[in-house]
N, C-alpha and C positions, 0 to 999 in steps of 0.2 A: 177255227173261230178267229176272227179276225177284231184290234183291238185298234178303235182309231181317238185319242184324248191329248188332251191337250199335255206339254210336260211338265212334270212336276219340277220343282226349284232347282235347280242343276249343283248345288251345292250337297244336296242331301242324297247324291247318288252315281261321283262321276267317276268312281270305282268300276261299278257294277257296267259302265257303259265303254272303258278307258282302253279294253282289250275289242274292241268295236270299231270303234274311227280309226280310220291312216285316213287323214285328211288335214292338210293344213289351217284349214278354220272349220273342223270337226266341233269344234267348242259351238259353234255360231251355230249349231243343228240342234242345240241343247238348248235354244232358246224358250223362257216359259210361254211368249207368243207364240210357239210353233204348235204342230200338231205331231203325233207320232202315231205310224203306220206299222203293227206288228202281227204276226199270225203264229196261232199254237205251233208247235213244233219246230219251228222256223228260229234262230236264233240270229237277232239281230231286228233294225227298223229301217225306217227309211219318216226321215223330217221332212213337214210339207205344210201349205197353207192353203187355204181355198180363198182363189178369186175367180169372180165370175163365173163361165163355164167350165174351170181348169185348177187341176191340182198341181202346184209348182213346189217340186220337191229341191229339196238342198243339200248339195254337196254329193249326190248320187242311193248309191246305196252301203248302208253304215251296217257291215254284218261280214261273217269270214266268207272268204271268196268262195269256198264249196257250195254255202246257201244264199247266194247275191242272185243269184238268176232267179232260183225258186219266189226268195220273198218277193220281188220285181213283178213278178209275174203276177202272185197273189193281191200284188196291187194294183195291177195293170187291170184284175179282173173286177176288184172294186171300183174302180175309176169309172168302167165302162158302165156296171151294175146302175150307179150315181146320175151316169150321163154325162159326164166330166173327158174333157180330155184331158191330158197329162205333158208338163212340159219340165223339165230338170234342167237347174242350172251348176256350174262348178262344179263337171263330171272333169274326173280323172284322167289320166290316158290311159291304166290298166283297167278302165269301168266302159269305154268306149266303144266296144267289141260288141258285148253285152248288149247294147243299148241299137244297135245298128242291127244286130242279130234278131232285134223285136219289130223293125221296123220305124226306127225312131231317124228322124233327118237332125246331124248331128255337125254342127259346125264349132269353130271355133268362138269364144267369147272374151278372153284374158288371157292372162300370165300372174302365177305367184310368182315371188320373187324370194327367196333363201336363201340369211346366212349362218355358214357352219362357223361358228366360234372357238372352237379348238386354235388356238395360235393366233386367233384376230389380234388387229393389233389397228390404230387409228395411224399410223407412222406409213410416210412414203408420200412422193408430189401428187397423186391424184387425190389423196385425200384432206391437200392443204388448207383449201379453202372451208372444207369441213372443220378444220381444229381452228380457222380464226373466226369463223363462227362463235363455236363454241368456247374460245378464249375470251370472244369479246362480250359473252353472256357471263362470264364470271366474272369480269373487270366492272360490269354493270351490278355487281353483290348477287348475281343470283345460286341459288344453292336447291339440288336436288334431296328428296327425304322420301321413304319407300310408305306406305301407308301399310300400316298394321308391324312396321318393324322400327320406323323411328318416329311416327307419330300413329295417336289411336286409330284404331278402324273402329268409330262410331258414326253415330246418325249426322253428329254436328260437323264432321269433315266431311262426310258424304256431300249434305249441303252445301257444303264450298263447292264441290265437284258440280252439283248441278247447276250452281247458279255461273259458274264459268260457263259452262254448256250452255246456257242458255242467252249469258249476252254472244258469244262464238255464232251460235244459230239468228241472232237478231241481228247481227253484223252479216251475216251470209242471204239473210232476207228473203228465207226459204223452209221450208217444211225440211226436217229432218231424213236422210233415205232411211229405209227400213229395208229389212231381210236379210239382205247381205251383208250389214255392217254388223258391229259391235253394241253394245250398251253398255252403259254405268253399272251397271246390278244394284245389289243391294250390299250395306254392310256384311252381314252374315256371312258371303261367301268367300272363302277364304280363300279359294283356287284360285280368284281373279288381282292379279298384282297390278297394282297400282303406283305408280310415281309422280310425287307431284312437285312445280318446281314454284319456291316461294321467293321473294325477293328481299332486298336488303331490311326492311322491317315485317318479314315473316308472314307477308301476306300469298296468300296461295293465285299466281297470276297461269296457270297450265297445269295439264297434268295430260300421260299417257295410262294405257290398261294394257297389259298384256295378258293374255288367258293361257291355259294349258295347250300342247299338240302331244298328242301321240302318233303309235303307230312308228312305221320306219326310220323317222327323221322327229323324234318325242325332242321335245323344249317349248318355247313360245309363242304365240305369234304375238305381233305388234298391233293391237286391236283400233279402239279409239284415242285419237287426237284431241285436245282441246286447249286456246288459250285466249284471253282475254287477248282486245285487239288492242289495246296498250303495252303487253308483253313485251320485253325487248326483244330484241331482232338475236337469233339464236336460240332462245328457249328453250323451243321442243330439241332444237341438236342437243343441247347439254344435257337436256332430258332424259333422251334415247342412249346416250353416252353415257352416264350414270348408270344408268337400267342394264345397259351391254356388262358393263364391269361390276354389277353385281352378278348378275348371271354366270359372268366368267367363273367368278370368287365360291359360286353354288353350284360349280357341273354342269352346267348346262348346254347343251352339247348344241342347240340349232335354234335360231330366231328367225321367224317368218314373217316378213314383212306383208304378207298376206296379196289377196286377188286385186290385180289391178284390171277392171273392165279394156275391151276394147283394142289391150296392148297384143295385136296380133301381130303374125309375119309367116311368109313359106305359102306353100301350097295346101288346101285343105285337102281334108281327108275324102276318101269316096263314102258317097250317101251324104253331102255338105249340100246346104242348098245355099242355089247362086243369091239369092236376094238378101240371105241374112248376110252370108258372107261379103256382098256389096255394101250394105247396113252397118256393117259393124265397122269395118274398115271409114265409111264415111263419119260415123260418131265419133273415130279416132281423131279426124282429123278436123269436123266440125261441132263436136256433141257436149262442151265446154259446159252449156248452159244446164244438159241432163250431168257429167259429171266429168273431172278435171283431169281427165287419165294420162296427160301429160305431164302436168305436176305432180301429182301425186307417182308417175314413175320415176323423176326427174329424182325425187326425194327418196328414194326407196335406193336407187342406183347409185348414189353418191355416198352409202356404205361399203359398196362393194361386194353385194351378194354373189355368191358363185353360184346357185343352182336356179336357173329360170324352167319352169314348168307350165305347160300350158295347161288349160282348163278348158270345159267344151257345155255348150248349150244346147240339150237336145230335146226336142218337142217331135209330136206326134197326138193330130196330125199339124203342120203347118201350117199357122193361116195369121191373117192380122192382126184378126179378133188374138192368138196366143200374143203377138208382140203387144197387144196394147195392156192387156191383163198383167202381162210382168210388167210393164213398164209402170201402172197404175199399182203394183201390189208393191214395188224395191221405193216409192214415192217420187219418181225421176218425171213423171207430167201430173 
């Protein structure tokens, strides 16, 4: 019997789901906009939304690897049942296999970016300009505070958060992406860490979120961004710098700078189809207006993550009608 609803509040349940995900933005599949695909006997889901003719799942399949094929399949049978095709984005490289083995045309899409914080340390000339960044954001009064540990997690600082968010998107002069990113959440949930960085009269001018990762490389990832376009210049570095040496101070063994679109390289894999792999490479290099994946890697690398991981986008079957459906579902046209 097959269970397909929407998810409930991801706070009141990510116990039950934590021995589930190896995914670096596993968190992001827990979204309550999501849907969740599950079948009796089957242990584990698979998170997905409907657009158009097609069900666009995320992050692959979230279940132990002896039952990844079964439940895949069980949904591969729903899909068709529906009349839906099925396209998966921020598949793994140990999910890859899998997904090729079904018939699925499966290129490349991105890079996460990961760093192991064991012995980090901000010291050394590559990451000079990183500490006068953030020397010069302290010289300016600004000061980081973790929410829910040095100020309340209530509704009234939530509100700050959103209306940051919101002159941030007004300044950007665009519709929000959706799917693949992050959210605010709500207060209540307590998983999701938040930092936010206030200035010389304690006004909240940014703030980052970082969610839970599990699975093989369990700690953070580094979710949403946000800061008022008067911010001083540094910010978010001191921001992220803060939040690194608290992590340090709490065990936290790996920070995920999370999926950068677009950041490919190398030869694709067989079963790649040539068009997307032409497509994606030219959004790298022209797709600014759909989404910034040079700055946004520009900023991700200038910590000095050690583990770069690709990620892969597989649809089945291929066609334009799938590119425009993701591309209308993540809000990118």
């Amino acid at each position: 019997m097959t269970s397909t609803r929407e998810i409930e509040h991801p706070w009141l349940y990510p116990l039950d789901v934590s021995a589930l995900i190896d995914h670096p933005s596993g968190y992001l599949a827990l979204s309550p906009r999501n849907q969740r695909f599950t079948f009796d006997g089957i242990e584990g889901f698979i998170a997905y939304r409907e657009q158009g003719r097609h069900l666009v799942a995320f992050g692959g399949v979230h279940a132990p690897a002896s039952s990844q094929g079964e439940l895949l399949d069980r949904f591969l049978t729903q899909a068709a049942l529906r009349g839906r095709s099925v396209i998966v984005v921020q598949v793994r490289e140990p999910q890859v296999h899998m997904f090729l083995d079904r018939g699925f045309a499966v290129n490349q899409l991105g890079t996460n970016f990961t760093l192991t914080l064991r012995h980090y340390s901000l010291r050394g000339t590559s990451k000079m300009q990183l500490r006068n960044k953030i020397n010069r954001a302290r010289k300016a009064g600004l000061r980081v505070v973790e929410v829910g540990r040095d100020v309340p997690r209530e509704e009234r600082t939530f509100a700050h958060l959103h209306a940051i968010s919101a002159k941030w998107l007004e300044r950007k002069g665009r519709k929000e992406l959706d799917f693949m990113v992050g959210e605010i959440g709500a207060y209540q949930e307590c998983w999701r860490r938040i930092f936010m960085v206030l200035d010389a009269c304690d006004r909240a001018v940014g703030f980052i979120t970082y969610v839970p990762v599990w699975g093989k490389n369990p700690g953070y990832l580094h979710d949403l961004t946000r800061r008022l376009p008067a911010a001083p210049p540094g910010a978010m570095e001191l921001c992220n710098a803060c939040a690194i040496e608290r992590m340090i101070a709490d065990g936290v063994e790996f920070l995920h700078f999370g999926f950068t679109p677009f950041i490919v390289e190398g030869e694709e894999l067989p079963g790649a189809n040539r068009l997307v792999a032409w497509a994606v490479r030219r959004l790298h290099r022209y797709g600014k207006v759909i989404y910034p994946a040079e700055s946004q890697a520009h900023y991700k690398l200038k910590w000095g993550p050690d583990i770069l991981e690709r990620e892969y986008l597989a649809t089945r079957p291929l066609s334009i009608r799938s590119i425009i459906d993701l591309l209308l579902l993540t809000r990118s046209i």
